[in-house]
N, C-alpha and C positions, 0 to 999 in steps of 0.2 A: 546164640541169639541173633535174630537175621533183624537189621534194622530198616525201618520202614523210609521207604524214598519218595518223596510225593513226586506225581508226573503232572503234567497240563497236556490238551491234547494240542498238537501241531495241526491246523483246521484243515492249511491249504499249504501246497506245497513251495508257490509263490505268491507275493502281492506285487504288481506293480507301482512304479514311483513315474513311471510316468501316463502312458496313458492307457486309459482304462481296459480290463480284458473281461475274456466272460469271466462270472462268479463258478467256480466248484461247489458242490455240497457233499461234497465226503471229506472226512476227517484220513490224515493222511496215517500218524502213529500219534503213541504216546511221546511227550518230548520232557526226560528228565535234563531240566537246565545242570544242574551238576556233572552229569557224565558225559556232555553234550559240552562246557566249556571246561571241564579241567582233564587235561592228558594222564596227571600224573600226579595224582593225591598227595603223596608222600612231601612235594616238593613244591606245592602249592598253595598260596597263600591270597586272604584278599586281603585291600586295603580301599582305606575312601581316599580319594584327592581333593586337592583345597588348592587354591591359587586359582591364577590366570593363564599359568606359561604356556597350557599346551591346548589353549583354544583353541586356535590353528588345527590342530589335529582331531577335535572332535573331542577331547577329555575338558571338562565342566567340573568346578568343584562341586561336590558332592558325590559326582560319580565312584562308583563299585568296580575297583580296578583288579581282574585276577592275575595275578603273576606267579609263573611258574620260573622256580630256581633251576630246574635241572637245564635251561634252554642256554647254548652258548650266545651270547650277543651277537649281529653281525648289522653292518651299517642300516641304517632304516628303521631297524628297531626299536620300538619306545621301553624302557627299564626304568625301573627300580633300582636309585643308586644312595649310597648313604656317603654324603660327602663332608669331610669336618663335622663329622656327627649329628648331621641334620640328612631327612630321606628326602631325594627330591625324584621328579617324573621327569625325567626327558627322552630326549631322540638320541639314538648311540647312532656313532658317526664316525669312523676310519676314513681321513682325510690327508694327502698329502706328507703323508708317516704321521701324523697326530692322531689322537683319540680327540673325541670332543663328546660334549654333553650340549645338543644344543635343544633351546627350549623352541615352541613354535607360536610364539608370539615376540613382536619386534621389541615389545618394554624390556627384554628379559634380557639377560647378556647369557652368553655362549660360555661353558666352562672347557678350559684343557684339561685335560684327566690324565695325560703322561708321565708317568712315574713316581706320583702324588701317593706316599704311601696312606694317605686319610682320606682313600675312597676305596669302595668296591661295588661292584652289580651285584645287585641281590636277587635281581631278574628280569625276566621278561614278560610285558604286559601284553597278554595272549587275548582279551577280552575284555570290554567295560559295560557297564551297565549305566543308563544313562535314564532320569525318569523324564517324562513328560508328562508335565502338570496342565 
């Protein structure tokens, strides 16, 4: 049984954010959001976020966070980690031989994650979904 994927059409191939260009009137393809933000189904997960830590970076509570497991963490990247049994957002960061979990807002404290057997990355947040009301 082949499952049905809805697409939206992708209009224009860019918009600008700054200043204005000519308008196109051709639609460029069809854009399935699914196969378009997630690399790798199997390993792939969304979640919503809630807080404030990572306003800084553009993550809003409520946003639509995709996190893909198979991705190895590497500094810069913002993950999915379940620390002392609570999942939190932050920025993974290889600093100075430490690991660190830091959030990107200044209220928030910075966690070391070295050797702490009551954490693990559960992934990496590859794309957020962000509304505007």
């Amino acid at each position: 049984m082949q499952r049905y994927v809805p697409t939206c059409p992708l209009v224009l191939p860019t918009v600008s954010c700054g200043f204005p260009s000519p308008a196109e009137d051709t639609q460029e393809a069809a854009l399935n959001l699914h196969s378009y933000a997630v690399a790798n189904p199997a390993a792939t997960f969304f979640v919503r976020a809630t807080g404030q830590s990572m306003a800084g970076a553009g993550l809003l509570a409520g946003d639509i966070l995709v996190v893909d497991r198979s991705r190895e963490p590497h500094t810069g990247n913002i993950v999915v980690a379940l620390v002392d049994g609570e999942f939190l957002v932050k920025r993974y960061v290889e600093r100075s031989g430490q690991t660190l979990l830091e959030p990107c807002h200044p209220a928030y404290p910075t966690l070391r994650i070295d050797n702490r057997e009551d954490v693990s990355i559960w992934g990496v947040v590859t794309f957020a979904l962000h509304e505007y009301a």
